[in-house]
C-alpha positions in Angstrom: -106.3 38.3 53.0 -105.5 38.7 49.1 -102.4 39.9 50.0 -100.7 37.0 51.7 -100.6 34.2 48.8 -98.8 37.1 46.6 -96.2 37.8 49.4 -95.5 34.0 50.0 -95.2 33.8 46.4 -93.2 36.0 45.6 -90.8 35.1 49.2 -90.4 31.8 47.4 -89.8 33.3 44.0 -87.1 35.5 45.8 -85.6 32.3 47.6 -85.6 30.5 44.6 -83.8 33.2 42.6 -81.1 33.4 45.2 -80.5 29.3 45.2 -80.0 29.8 41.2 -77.8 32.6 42.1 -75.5 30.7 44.2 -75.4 27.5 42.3 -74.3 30.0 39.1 -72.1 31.2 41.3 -70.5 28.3 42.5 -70.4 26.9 39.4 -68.8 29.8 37.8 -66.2 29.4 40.9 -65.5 26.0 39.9 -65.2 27.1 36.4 -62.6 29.8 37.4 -60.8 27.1 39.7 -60.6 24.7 36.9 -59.7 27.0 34.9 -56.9 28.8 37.2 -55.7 25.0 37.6 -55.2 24.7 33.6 -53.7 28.1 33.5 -51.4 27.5 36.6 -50.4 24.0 34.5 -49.5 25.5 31.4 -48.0 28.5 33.2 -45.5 25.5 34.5 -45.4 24.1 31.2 -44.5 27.5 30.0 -41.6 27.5 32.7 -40.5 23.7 31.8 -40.5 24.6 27.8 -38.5 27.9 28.9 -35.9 26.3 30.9 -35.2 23.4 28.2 -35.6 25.9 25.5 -32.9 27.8 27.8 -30.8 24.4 28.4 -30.8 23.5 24.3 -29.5 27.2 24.0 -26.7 26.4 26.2 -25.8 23.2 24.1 -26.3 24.7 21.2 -24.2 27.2 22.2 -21.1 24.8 23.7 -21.5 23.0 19.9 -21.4 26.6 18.5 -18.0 26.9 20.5 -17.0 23.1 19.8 -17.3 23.5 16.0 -15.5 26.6 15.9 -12.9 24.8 17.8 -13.1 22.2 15.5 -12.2 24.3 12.6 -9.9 25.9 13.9 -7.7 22.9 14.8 -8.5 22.0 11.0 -7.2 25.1 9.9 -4.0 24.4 11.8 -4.2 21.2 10.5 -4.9 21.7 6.9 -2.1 24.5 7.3 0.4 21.9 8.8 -0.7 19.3 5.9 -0.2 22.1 3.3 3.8 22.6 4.6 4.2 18.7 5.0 2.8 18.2 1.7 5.0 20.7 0.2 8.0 19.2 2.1 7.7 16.1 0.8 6.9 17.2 -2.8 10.5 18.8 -2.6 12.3 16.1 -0.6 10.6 13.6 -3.3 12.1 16.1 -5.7 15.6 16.2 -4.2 15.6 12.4 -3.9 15.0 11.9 -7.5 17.6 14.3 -8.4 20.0 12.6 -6.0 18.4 9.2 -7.7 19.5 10.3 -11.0 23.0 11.5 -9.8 23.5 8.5 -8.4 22.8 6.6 -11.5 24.6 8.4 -13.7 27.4 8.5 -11.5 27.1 4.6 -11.3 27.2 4.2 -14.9 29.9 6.4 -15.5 32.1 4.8 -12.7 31.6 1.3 -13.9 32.4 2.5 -17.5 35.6 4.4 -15.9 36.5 0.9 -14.9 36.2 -1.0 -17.7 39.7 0.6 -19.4 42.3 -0.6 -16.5 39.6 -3.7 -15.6 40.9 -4.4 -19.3 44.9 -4.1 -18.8 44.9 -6.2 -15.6 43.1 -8.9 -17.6 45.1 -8.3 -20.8 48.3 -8.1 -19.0 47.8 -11.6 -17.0 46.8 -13.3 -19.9 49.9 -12.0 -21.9 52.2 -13.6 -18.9 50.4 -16.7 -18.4 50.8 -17.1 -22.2 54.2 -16.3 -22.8 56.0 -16.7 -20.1 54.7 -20.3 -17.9 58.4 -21.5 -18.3 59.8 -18.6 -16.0 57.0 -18.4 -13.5 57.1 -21.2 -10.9 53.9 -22.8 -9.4 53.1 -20.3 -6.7 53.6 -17.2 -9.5 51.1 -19.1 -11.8 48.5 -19.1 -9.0 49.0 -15.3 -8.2 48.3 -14.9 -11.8 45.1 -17.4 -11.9 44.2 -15.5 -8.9 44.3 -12.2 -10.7 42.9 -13.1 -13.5 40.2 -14.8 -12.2 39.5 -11.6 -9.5 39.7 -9.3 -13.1 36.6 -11.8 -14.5 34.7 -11.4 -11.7 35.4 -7.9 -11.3 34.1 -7.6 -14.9 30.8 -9.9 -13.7 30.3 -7.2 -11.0 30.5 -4.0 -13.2 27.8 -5.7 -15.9 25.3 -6.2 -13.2 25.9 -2.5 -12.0 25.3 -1.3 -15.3 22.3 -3.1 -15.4 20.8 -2.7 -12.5 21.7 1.4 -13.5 20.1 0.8 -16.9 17.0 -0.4 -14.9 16.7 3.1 -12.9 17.0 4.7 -15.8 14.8 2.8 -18.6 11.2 3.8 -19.5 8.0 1.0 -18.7 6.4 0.4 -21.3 3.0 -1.2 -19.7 0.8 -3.8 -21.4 -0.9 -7.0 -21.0 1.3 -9.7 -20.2 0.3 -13.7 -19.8 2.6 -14.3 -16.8 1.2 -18.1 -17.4 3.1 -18.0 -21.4 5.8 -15.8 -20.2 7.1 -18.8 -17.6 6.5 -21.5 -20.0 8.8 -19.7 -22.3 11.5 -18.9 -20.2 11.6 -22.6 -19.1 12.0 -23.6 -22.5 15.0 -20.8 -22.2 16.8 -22.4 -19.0 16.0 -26.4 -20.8 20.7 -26.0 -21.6 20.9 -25.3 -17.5 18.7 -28.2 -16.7 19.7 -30.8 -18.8 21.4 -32.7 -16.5 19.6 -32.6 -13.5 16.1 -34.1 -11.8 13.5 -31.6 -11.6 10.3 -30.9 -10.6 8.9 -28.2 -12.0 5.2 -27.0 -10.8 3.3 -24.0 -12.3 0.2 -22.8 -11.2 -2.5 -21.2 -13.4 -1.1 -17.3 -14.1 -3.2 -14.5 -14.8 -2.3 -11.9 -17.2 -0.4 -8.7 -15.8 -0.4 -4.8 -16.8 3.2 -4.3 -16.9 6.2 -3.7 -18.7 6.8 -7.9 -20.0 10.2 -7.0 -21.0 10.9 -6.3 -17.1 8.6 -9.0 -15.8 10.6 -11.8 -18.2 13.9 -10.2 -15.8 12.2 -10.6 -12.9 11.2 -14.2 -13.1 14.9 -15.0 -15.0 15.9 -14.1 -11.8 13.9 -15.4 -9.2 13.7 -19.1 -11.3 17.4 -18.9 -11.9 18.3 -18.8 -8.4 16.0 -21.3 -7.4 17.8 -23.3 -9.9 21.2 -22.5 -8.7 20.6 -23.2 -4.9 18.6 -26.4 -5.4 21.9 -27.6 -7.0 22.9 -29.9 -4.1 19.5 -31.8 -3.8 19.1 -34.8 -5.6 15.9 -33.6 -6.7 15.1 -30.3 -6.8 11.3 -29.1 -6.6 10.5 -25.8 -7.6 7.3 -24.1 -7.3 5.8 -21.1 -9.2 2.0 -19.8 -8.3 -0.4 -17.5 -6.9 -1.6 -16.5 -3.6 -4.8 -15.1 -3.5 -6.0 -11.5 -3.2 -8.8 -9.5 -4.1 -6.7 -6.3 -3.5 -3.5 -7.1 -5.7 -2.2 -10.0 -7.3 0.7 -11.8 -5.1 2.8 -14.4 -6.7 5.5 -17.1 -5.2 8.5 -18.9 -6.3 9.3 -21.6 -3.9 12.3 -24.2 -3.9 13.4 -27.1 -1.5 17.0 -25.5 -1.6 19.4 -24.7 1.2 17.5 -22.1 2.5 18.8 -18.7 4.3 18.9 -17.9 8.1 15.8 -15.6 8.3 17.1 -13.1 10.6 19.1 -11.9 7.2 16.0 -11.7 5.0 16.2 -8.2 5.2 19.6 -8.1 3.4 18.3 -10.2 0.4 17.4 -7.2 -1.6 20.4 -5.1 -1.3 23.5 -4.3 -3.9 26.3 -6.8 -4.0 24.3 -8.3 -0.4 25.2 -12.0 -0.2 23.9 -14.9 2.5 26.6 -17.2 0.7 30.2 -17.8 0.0 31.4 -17.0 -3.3 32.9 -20.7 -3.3 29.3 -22.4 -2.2 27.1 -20.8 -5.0 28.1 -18.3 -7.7 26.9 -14.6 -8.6 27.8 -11.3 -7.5 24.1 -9.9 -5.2 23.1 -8.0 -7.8 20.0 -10.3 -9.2 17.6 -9.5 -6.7 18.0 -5.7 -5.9 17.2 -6.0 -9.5 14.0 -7.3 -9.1 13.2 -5.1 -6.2 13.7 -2.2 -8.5 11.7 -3.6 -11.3 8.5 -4.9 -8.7 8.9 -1.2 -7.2 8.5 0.3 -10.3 5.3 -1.1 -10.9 3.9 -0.1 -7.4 4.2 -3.6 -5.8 6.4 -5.1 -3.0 8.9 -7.9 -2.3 9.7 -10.4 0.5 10.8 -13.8 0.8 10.6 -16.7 3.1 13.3 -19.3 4.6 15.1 -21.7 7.0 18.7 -23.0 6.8 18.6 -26.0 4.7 14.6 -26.0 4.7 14.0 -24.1 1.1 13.0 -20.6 0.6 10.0 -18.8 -1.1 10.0 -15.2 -2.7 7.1 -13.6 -2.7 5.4 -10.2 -5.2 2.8 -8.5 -5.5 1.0 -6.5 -8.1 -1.8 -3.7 -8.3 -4.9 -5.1 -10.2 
């Protein structure tokens, strides 16, 4: 009878034991199964990170292939810039040599001239002065007609040699108050005006780096023609001032003077290039391929403005 409590106890222990078991169990199942889940996630983390590791190894690699690409069509290019560069460094060469030919051949062709220019001139004048009794009218014209082609022939062998001289002279750069250098050169041209109504407006000038001898030509010429094809107005209004520009200095010269056709603006600059009859206004071309040269020199450009009978404007700039 002893025996039986000890058995059912210990059934029960056993029972027991076994429910512990299998909830150890099953919770060491879930565990694994948990787990197995994070494993399985990270395993297809694992596979994402691979696969985008393996995609940015493929871009990398097309960039790799881009890039060498790349400098290999700078190569070809740097090589192609190298021959242009050296191209042009002996075409700029040539062109100065053929520059200087030119000039000198210029010069020594309008000094060639000057001898035979002299014993046409010399010539006429000796039968217009000693011999007007035996020349009838229309003989005395031929003579007025050479003698006044040998005078302007003479004009136009001058400005070549000056605009030659220009090519040819050194610029001597300095600080130059464009502002004094008008107001003098109107005090210069007072004998031209004397006679006639004028309005003169100057703007405030800055001062310049350049060569003031040059700059002095250059507004000489540009205010001298204004001068000379304002002539037919009763009043002429002439204009000198400054656009500006924070890049470069640009300055104007504008008149209320006959103007040119537009569509010839292009012409304005060239040797011995007129837009009028020698009988209309006088002058041979020659002023303003001189400025051109002189403007050019200094690194700047040129242009100019008009309209038939509506005035004209001519424009330059400077470097800062």
């Amino acid at each position: 009878m002893t025996d039986q409590p000890l058995q059912a106890a210990q059934a029960a222990s056993a029972v027991m034991d076994i429910e512990d078991y299998t909830k150890a169990m099953h919770n060491i199942l879930e565990d694994f199964a948990e787990e197995k889940a994070r494993l399985e996630e990270m395993q297809r983390a694992t596979v994402n990170i691979l696969e985008d590791f393996a995609a940015e190894k493929t871009g990398f690699e097309e960039t790799q292939r881009a890039m060498l690409n790349l400098l290999e069509d700078f190569d070809v290019e740097r090589s192609k810039a190298e021959v242009a560069n050296r191209e042009l460094l002996e075409r700029t060469t040539q062109l100065e040599a053929a520059n200087k030919e030119l000039e000198g051949f210029s010069y020594s062709v309008s000094h060639d001239l000057r001898a035979p220019l002299r014993h046409i001139t010399g010539y006429a004048m000796m039968l217009q002065k000693k011999a007007p009794s035996l020349l009838d009218e229309k003989t005395i014209y031929y003579l007025d007609t050479i003698s006044e082609s040998a005078r302007q022939m003479g004009v136009l062998i001058d400005d070549l040699l000056a605009f030659s001289r220009i090519g040819r002279s050194e610029v001597k750069k300095g600080r130059v108050d464009f502002g004094y250098l008008v107001k003098e050169i109107l005090k210069d041209l007072r004998e031209e005006t004397e006679n006639r109504d004028i309005a003169w407006s100057v703007g405030a000038l800055p001062e310049v780096y350049c060569d003031g001898s040059m700059f002095r030509l250059v507004f000489v010429n540009l205010l001298s023609n204004a001068l000379k094809f304002t002539r037919p107005r009763p009043k002429a209004e002439i204009e000198i001032g400054t656009i500006p520009d924070h890049g470069e200095f640009i300055f104007f010269v504008r008149d209320n003077g006959v103007g040119f056709d537009p569509k010839y603006k292009d012409k304005l600059f060239g040797v011995f290039q007129r837009l009028h009859r020698q009988d209309e206004f006088e002058g041979t071309g020659i002023g303003l391929a001189n400025v051109q040269r002189l403007i050019h020199r200094h690194g700047g450009r040129v242009w100019a403005d008009g309209e038939i009978e509506q005035g004209a404007t001519f424009y330059f700039s400077l470097p800062r």
